[in-house]
CHARMM-style PDB file with segment names, atoms N, HN, CA, C and O in Angstrom:
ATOM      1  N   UNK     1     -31.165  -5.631 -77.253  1.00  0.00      PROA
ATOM      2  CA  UNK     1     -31.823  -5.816 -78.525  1.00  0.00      PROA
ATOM      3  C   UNK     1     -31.808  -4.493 -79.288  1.00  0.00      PROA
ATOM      4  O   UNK     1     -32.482  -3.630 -78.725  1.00  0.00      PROA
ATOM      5  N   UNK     2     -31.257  -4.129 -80.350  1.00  0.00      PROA
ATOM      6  HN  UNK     2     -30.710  -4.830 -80.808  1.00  0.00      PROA
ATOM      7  CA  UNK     2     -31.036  -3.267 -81.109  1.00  0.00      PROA
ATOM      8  C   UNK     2     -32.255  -3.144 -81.871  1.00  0.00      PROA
ATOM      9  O   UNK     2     -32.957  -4.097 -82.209  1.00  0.00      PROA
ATOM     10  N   UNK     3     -32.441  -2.123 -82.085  1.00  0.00      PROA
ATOM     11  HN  UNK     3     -31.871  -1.349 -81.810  1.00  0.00      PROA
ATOM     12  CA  UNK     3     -33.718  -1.399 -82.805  1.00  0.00      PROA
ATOM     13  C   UNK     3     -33.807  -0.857 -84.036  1.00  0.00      PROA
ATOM     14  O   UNK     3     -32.888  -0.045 -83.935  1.00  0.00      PROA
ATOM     15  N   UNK     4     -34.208  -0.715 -85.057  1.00  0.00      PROA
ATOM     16  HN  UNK     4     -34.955  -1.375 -85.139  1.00  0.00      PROA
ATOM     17  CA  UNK     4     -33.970  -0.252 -86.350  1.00  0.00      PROA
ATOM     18  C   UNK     4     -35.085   0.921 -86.593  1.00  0.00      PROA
ATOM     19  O   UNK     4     -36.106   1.277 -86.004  1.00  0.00      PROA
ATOM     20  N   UNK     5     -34.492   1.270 -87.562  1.00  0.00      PROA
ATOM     21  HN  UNK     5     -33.662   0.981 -88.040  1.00  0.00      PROA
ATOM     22  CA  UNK     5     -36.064   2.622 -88.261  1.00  0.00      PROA
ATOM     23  C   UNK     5     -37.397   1.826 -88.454  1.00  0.00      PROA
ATOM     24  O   UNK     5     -38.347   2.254 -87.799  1.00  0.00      PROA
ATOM     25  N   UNK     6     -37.620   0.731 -89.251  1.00  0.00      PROA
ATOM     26  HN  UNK     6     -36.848   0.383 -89.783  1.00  0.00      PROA
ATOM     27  CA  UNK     6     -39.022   0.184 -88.944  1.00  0.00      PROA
ATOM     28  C   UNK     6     -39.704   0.405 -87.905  1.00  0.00      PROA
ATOM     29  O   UNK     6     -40.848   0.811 -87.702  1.00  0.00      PROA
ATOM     30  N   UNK     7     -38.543  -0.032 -87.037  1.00  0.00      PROA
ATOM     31  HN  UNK     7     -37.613  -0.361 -87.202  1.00  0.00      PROA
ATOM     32  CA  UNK     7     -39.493  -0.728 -85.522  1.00  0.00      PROA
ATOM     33  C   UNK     7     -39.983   0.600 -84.744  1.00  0.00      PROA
ATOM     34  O   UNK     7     -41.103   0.481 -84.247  1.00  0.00      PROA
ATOM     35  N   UNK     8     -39.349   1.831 -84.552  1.00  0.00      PROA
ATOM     36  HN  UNK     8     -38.439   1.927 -84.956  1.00  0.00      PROA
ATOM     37  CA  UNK     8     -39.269   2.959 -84.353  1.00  0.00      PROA
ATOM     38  C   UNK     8     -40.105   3.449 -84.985  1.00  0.00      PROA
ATOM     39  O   UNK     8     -40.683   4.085 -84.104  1.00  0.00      PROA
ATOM     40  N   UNK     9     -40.689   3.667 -85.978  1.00  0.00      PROA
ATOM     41  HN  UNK     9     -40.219   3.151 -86.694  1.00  0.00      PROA
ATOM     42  CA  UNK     9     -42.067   4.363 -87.502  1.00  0.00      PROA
ATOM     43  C   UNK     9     -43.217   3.017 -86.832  1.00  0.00      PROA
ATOM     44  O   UNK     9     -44.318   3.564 -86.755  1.00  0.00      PROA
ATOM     45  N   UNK    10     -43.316   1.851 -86.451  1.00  0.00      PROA
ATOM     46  HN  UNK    10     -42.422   1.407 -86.514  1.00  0.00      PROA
ATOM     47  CA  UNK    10     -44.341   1.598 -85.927  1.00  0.00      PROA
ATOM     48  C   UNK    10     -44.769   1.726 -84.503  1.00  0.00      PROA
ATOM     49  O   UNK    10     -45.944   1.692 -84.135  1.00  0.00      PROA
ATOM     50  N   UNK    11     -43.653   1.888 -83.672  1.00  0.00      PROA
ATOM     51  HN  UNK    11     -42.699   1.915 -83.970  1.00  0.00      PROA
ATOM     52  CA  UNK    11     -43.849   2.050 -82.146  1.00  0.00      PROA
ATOM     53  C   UNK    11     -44.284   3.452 -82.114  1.00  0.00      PROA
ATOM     54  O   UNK    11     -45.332   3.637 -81.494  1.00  0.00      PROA
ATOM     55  N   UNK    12     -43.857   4.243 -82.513  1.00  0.00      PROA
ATOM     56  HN  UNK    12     -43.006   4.093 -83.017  1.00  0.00      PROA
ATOM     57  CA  UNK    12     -43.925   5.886 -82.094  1.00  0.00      PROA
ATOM     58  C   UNK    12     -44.210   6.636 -83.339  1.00  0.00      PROA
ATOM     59  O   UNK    12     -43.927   7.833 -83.301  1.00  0.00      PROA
ATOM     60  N   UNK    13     -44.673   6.207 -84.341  1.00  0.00      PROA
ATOM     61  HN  UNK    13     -44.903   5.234 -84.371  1.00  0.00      PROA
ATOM     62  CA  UNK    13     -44.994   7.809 -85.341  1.00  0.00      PROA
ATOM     63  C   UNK    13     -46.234   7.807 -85.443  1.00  0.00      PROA
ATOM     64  O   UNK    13     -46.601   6.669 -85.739  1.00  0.00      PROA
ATOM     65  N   UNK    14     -47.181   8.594 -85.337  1.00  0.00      PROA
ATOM     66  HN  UNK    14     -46.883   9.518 -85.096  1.00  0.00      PROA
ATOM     67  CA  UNK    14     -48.819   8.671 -85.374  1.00  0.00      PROA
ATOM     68  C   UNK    14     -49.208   7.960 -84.121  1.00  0.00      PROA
ATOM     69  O   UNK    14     -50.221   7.267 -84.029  1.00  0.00      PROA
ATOM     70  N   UNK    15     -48.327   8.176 -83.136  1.00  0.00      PROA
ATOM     71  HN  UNK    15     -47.505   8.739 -83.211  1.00  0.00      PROA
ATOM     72  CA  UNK    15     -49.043   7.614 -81.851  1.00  0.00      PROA
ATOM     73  C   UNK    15     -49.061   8.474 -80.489  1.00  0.00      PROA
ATOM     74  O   UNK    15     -48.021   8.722 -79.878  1.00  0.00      PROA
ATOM     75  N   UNK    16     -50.760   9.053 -79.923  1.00  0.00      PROA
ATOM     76  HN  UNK    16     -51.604   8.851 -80.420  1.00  0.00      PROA
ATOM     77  CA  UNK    16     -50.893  10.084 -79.313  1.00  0.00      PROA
ATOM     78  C   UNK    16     -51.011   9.683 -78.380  1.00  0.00      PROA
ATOM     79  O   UNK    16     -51.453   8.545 -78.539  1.00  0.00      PROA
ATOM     80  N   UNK    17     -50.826  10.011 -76.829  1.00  0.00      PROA
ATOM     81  HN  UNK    17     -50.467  10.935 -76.700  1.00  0.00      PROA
ATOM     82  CA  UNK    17     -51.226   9.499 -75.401  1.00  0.00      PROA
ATOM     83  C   UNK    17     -51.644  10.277 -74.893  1.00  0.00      PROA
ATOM     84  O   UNK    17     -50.995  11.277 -74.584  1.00  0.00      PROA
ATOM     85  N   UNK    18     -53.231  10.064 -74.538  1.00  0.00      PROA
ATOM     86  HN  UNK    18     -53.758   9.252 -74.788  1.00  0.00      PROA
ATOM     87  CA  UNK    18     -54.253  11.106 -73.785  1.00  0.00      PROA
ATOM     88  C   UNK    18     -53.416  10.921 -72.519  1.00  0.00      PROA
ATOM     89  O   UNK    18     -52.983   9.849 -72.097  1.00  0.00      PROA
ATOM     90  N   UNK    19     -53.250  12.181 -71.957  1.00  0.00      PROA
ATOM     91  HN  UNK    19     -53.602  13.052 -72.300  1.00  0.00      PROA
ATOM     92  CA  UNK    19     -52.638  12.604 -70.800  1.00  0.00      PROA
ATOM     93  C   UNK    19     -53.947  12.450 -69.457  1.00  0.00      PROA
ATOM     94  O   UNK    19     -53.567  12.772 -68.331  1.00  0.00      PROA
ATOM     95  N   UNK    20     -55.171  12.051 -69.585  1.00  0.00      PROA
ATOM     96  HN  UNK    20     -55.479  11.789 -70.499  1.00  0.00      PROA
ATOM     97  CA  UNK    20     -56.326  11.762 -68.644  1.00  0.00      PROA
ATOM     98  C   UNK    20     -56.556  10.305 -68.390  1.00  0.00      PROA
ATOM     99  O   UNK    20     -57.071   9.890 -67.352  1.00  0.00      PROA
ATOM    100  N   UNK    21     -56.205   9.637 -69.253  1.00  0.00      PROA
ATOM    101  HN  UNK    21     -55.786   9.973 -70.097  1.00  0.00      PROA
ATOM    102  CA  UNK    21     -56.809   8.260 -68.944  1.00  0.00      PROA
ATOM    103  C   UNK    21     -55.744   7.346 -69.749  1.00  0.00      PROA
ATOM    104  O   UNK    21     -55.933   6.130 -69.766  1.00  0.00      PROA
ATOM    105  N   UNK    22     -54.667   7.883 -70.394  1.00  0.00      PROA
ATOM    106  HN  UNK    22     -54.513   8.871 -70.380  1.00  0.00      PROA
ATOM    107  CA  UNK    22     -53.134   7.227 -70.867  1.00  0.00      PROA
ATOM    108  C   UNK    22     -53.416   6.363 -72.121  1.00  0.00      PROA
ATOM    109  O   UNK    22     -52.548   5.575 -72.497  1.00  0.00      PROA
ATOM    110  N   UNK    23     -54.523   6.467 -72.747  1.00  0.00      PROA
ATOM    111  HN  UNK    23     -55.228   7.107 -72.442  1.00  0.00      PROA
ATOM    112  CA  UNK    23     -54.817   5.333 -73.998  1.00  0.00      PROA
ATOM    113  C   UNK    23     -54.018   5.677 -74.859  1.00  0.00      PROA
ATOM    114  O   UNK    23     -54.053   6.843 -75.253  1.00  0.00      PROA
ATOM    115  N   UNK    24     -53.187   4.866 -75.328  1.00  0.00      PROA
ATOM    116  HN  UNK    24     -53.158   3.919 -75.008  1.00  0.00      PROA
ATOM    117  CA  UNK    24     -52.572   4.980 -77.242  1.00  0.00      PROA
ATOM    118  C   UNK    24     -54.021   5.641 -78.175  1.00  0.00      PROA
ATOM    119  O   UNK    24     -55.186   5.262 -78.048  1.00  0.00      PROA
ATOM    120  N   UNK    25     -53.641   6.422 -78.850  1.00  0.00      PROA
ATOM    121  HN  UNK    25     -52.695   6.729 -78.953  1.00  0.00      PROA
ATOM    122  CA  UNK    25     -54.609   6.625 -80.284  1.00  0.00      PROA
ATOM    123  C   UNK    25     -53.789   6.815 -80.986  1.00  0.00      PROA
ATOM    124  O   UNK    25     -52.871   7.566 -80.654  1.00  0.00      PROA
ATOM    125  N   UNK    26     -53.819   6.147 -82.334  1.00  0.00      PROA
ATOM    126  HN  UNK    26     -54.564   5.537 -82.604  1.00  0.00      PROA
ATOM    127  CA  UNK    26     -53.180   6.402 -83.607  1.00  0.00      PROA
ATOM    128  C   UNK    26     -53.903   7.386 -84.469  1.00  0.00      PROA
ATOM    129  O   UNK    26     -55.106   7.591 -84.313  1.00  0.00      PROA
ATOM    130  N   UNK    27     -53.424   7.796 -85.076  1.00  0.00      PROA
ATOM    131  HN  UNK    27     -52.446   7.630 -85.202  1.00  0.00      PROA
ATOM    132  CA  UNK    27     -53.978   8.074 -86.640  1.00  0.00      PROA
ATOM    133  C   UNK    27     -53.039   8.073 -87.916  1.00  0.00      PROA
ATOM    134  O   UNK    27     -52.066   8.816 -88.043  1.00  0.00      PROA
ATOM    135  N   UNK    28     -53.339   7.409 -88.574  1.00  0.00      PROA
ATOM    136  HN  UNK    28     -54.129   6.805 -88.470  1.00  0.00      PROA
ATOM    137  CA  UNK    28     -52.831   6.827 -89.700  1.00  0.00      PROA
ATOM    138  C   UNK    28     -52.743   8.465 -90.487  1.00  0.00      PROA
ATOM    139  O   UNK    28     -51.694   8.457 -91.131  1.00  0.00      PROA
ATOM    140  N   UNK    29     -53.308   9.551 -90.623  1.00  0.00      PROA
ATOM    141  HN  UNK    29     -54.160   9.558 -90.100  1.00  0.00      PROA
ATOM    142  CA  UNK    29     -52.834  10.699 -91.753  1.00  0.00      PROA
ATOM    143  C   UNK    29     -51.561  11.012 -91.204  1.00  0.00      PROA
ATOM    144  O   UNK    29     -50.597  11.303 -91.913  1.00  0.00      PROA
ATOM    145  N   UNK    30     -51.526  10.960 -89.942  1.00  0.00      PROA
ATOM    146  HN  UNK    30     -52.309  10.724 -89.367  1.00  0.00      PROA
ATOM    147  CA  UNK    30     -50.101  11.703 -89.339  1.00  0.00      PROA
ATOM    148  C   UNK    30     -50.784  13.291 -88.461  1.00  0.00      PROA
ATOM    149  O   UNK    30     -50.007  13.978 -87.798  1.00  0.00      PROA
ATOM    150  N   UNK    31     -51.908  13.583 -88.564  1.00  0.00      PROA
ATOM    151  HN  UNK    31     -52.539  13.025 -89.103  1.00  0.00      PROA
ATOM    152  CA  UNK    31     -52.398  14.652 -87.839  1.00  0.00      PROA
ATOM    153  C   UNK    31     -52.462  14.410 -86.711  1.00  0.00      PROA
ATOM    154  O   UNK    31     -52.497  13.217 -86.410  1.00  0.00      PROA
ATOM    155  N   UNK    32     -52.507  15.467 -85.589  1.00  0.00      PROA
ATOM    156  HN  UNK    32     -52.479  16.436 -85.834  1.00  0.00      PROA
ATOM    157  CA  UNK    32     -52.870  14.995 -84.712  1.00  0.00      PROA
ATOM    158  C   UNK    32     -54.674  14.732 -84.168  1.00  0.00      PROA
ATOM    159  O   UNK    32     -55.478  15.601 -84.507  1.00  0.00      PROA
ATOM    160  N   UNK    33     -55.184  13.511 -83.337  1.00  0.00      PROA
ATOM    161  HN  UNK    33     -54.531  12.806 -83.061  1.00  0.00      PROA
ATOM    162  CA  UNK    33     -56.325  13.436 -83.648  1.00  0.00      PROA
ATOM    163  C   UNK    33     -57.210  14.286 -82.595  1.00  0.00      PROA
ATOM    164  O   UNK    33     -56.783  14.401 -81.447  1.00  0.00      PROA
ATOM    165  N   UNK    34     -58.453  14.892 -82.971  1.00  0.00      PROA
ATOM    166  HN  UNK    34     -58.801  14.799 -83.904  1.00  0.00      PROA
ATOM    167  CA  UNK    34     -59.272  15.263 -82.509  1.00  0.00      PROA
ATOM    168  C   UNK    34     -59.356  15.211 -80.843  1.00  0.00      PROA
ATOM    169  O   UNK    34     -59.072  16.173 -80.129  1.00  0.00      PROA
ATOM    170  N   UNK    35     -59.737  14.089 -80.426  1.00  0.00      PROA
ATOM    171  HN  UNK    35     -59.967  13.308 -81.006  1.00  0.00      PROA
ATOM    172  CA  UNK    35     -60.084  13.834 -79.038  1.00  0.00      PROA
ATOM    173  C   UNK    35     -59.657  11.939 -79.250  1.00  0.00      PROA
ATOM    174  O   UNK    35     -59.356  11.217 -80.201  1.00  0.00      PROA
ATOM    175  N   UNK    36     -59.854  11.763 -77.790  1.00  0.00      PROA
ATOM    176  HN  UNK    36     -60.099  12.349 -77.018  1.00  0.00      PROA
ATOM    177  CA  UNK    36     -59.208  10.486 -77.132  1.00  0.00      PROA
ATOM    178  C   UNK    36     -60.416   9.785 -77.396  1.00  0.00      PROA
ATOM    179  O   UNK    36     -61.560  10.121 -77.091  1.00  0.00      PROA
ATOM    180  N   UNK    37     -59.847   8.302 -78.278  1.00  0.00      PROA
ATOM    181  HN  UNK    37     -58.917   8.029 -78.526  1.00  0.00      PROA
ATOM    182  CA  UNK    37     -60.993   7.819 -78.645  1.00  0.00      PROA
ATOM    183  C   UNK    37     -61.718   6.572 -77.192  1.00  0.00      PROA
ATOM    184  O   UNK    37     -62.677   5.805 -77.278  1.00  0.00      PROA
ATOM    185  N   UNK    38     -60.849   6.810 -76.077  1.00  0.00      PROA
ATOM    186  HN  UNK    38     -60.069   7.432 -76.007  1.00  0.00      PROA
ATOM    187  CA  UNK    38     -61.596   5.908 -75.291  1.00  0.00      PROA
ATOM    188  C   UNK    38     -62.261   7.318 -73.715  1.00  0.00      PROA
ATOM    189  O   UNK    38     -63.067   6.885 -72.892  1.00  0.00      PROA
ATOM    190  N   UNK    39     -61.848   8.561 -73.619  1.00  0.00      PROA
ATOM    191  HN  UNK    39     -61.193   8.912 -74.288  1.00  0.00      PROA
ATOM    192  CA  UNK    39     -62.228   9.184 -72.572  1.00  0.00      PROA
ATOM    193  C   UNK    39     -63.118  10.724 -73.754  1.00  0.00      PROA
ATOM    194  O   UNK    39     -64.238  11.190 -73.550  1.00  0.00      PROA
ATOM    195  N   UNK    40     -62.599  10.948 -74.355  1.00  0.00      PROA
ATOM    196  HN  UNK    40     -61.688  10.569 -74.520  1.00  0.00      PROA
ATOM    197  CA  UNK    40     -63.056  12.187 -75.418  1.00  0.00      PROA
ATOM    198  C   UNK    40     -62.356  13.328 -74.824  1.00  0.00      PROA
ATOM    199  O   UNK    40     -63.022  14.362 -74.849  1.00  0.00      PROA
ATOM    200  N   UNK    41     -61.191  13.421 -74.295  1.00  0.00      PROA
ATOM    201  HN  UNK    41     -60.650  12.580 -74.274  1.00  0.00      PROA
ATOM    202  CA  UNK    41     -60.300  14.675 -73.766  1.00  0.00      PROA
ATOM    203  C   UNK    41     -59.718  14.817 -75.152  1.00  0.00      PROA
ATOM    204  O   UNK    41     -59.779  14.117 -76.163  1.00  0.00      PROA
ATOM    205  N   UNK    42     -59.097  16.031 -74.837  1.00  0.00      PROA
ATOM    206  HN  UNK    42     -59.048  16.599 -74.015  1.00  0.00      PROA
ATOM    207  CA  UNK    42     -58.653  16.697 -76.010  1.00  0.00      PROA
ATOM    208  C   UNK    42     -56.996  16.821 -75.714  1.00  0.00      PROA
ATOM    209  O   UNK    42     -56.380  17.158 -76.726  1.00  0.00      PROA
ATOM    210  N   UNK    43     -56.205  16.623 -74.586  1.00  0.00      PROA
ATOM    211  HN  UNK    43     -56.705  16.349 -73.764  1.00  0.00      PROA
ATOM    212  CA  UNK    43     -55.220  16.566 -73.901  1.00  0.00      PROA
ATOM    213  C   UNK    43     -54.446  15.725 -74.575  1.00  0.00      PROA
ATOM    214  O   UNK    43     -54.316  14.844 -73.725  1.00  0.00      PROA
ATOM    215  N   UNK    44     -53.940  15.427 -75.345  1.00  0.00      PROA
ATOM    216  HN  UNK    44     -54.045  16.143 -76.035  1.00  0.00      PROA
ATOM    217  CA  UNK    44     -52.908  14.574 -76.341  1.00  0.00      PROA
ATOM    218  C   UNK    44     -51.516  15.109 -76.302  1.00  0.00      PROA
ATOM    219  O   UNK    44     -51.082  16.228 -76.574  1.00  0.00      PROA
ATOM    220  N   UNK    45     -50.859  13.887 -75.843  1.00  0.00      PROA
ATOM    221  HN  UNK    45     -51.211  12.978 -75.622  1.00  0.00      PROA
ATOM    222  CA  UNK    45     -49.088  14.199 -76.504  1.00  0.00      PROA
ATOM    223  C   UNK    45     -49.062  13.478 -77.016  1.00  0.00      PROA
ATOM    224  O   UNK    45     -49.959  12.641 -77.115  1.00  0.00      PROA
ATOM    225  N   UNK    46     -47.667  13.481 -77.759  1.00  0.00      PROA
ATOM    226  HN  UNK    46     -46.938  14.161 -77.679  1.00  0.00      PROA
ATOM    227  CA  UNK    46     -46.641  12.406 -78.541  1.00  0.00      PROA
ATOM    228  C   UNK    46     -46.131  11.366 -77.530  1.00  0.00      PROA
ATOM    229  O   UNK    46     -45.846  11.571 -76.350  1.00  0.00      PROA
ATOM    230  N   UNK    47     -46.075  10.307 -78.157  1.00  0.00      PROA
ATOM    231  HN  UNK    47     -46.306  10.141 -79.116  1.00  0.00      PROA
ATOM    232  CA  UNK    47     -45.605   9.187 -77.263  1.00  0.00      PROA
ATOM    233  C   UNK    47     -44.048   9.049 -77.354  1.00  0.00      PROA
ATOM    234  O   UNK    47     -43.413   8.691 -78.346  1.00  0.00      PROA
ATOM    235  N   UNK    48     -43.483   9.455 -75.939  1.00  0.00      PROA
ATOM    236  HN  UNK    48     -44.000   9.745 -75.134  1.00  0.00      PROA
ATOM    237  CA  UNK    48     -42.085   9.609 -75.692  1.00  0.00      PROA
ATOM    238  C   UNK    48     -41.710   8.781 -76.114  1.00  0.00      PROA
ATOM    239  O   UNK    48     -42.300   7.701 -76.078  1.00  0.00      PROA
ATOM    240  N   UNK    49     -40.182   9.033 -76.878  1.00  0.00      PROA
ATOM    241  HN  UNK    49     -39.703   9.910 -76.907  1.00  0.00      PROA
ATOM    242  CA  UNK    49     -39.732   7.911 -77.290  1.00  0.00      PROA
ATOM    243  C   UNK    49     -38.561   7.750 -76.061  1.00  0.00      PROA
ATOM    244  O   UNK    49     -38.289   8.581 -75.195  1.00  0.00      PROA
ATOM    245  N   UNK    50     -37.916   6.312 -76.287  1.00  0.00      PROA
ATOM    246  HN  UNK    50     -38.137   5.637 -76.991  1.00  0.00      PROA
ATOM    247  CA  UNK    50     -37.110   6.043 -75.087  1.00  0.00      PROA
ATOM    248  C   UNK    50     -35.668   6.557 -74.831  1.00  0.00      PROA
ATOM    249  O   UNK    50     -35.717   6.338 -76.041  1.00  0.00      PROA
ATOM    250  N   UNK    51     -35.068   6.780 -74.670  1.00  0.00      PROA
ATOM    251  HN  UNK    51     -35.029   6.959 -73.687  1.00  0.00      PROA
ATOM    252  CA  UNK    51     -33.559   7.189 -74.817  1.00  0.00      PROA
ATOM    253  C   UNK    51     -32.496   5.738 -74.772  1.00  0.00      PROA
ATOM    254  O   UNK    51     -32.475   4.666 -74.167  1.00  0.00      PROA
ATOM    255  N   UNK    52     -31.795   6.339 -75.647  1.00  0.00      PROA
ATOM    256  HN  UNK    52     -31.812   7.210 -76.139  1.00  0.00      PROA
ATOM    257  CA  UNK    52     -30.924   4.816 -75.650  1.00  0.00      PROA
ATOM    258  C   UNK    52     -29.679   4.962 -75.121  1.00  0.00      PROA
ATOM    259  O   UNK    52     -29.158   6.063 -75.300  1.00  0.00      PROA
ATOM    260  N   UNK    53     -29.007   4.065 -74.461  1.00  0.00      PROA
ATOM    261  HN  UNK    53     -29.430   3.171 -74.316  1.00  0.00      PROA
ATOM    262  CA  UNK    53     -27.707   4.124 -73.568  1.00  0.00      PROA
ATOM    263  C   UNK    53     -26.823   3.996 -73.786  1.00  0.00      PROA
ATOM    264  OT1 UNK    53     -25.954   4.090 -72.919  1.00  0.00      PROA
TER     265      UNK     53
END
């Protein structure tokens, strides 16, 4: 299944993964957010995107 720029800007842009407890958090400005809105760590990455084959 081939993937386009849409689908890619909603899966992965403004989307952080607390590295303690793995929850998605978004934020819609594009900043990165504060703390993890389900543990309150401050430990945030970017959500890897996948590599394609």
């Amino acid at each position: 299944m081939a993937r386009f720029e849409e689908a890619d800007a909603r899966l992965f842009k403004n989307v952080w993964v607390c590295m303690r407890c793995s929850a998605k958090n978004r934020n819609s400005a594009g900043a990165k957010p504060r703390k993890c809105r389900k543990c309150g760590s401050k430990r945030l990455r970017l959500k890897h995107k996948t590599k394609k084959a």
